[in-house]
N, C-alpha and C positions, 0 to 999 in steps of 0.2 A: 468103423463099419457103417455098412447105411442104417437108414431108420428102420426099416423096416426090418433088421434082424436085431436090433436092440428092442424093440417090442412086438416079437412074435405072437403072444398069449393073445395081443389084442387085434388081430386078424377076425375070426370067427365073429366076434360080438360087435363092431366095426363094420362089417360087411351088413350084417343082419340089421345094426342101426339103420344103415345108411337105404337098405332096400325098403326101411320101412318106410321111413322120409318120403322115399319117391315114390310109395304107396300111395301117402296121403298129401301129395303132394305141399311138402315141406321141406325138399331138401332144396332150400336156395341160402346157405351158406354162403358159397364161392361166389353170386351173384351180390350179396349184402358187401362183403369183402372187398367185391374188385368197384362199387360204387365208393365206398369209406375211402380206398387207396385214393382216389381220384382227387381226394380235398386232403392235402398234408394235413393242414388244423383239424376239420374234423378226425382223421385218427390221430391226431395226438391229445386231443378232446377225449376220446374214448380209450385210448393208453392212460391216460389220469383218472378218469373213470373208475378201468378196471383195479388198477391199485390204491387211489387213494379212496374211492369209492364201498369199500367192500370192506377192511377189518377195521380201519382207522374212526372207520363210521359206526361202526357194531360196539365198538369201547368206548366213544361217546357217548353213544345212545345210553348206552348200560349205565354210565354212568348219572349221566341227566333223572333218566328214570328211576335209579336207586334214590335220588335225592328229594324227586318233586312227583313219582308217580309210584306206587311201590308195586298196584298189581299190573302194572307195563312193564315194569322191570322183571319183576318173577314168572310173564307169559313169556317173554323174550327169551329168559335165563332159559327155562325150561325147556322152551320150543328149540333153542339152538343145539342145544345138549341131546335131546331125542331128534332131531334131526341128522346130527353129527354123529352119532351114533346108525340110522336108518341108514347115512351117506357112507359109511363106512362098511357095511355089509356088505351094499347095492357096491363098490368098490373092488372089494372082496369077489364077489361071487359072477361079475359080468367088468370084469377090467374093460377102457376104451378108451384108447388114445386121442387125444384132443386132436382137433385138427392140423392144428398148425407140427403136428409128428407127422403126418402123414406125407411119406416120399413120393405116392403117385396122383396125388392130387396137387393142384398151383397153389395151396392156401399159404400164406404169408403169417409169420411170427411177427408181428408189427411191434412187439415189444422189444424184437431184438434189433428190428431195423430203426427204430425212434426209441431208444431207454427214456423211461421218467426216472429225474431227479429223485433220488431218494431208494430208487427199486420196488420190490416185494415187501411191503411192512408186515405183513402176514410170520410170523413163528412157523422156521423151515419146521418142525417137528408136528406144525398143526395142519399143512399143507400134502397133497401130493403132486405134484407139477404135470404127472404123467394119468391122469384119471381126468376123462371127461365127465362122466355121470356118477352122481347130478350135477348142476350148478348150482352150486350153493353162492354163490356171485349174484344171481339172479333171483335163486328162491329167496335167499335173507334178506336181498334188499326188496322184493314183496312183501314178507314178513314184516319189516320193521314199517313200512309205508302203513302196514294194518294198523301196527301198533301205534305207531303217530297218530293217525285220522282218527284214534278212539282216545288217545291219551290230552288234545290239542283240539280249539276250534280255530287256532289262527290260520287264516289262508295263509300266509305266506310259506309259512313251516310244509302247511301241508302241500302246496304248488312247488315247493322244494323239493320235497321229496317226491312229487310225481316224476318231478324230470329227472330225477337221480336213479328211478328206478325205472323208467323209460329207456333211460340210457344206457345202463348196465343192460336191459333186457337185449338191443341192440348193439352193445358196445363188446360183450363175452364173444356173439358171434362176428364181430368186426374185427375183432383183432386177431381171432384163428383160435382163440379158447375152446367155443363149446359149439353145439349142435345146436340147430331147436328144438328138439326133440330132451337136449339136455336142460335145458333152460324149463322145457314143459316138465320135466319129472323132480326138477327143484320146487317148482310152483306144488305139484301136489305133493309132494311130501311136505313141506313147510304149513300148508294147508292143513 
């Protein structure tokens, strides 16, 4: 069937995103998208990104910080957990299909057209593949960027992780993941 009758519910909230976007004028998705297309490496830069970027690096972190920072571990722990909870309601209560569902718009699944090695390391049962808001792609690797620059004065660590969270901020809406709009309500939530 097409896309659009396998996520019906996400019509209503979808539209209402997207007219806010153009409110404030922020809805340049398809414009970030169709420049990324343009450089194969750059999106497959941001395909690796967004998957090895995002849980691979949260179980790292966790675990670094359990060993050599313990109250960076316990903000992190906590923060993720009331987060992932807030994201789960916000889920619940205002469903929004990511871009890359969307059948009347050109957005491109770039993960499906370039797969990274390895796939989704994310836990299917900790994931929902079909929920835009929030991005927690973007808010947690905010999050963790805080937590680093307080945990760490070494530049490098910390210029590490700017570009990693630079990246993901550009890389969710590159690849047909999220909104910016998703990306901004991960930020305040994790916040």
């Amino acid at each position: 069937p097409p896309r659009s009758t396998l996520f019906p519910y996400t019509t209503l909230f979808r539209s209402e995103l997207l007219n806010l976007e153009q409110q404030v004028h922020i809805a340049k998705e398809a414009m970030v998208q169709a420049w990324a297309l343009h450089f194969e490496g750059l999106v497959h830069y941001f395909n690796i990104v967004y998957i090895y970027g995002h849980f691979p690096v949260i179980v790292i972190l966790l675990a670094v910080l359990y060993f050599r920072h313990r109250e960076g571990y316990r903000l992190l722990r906590n923060s993720l957990l009331i987060s992932a909870l807030a994201g789960l309601l916000i889920w619940y209560l205002l469903p929004v299909a990511p871009p890359r569902l969307l059948s009347h718009y050109s957005f491109t699944d770039t993960l499906a057209i370039m797969p990274v090695t390895g796939g989704d390391l994310q836990p299917g049962f900790f994931a929902n593949h079909y929920a835009a808001v929030p991005s927690f792609h973007a808010g947690w690797a905010l999050l963790m960027e805080i937590i680093i620059w307080r945990a760490t004065k070494r530049v490098d660590i910390r210029a590490f992780t700017l570009v990693l969270t630079l990246s993901m901020f550009v890389g969710v809406v590159a690849t047909g993941n999220h909104y910016f709009l998703d990306v901004l309500i991960g930020f305040v939530i994790v916040m």
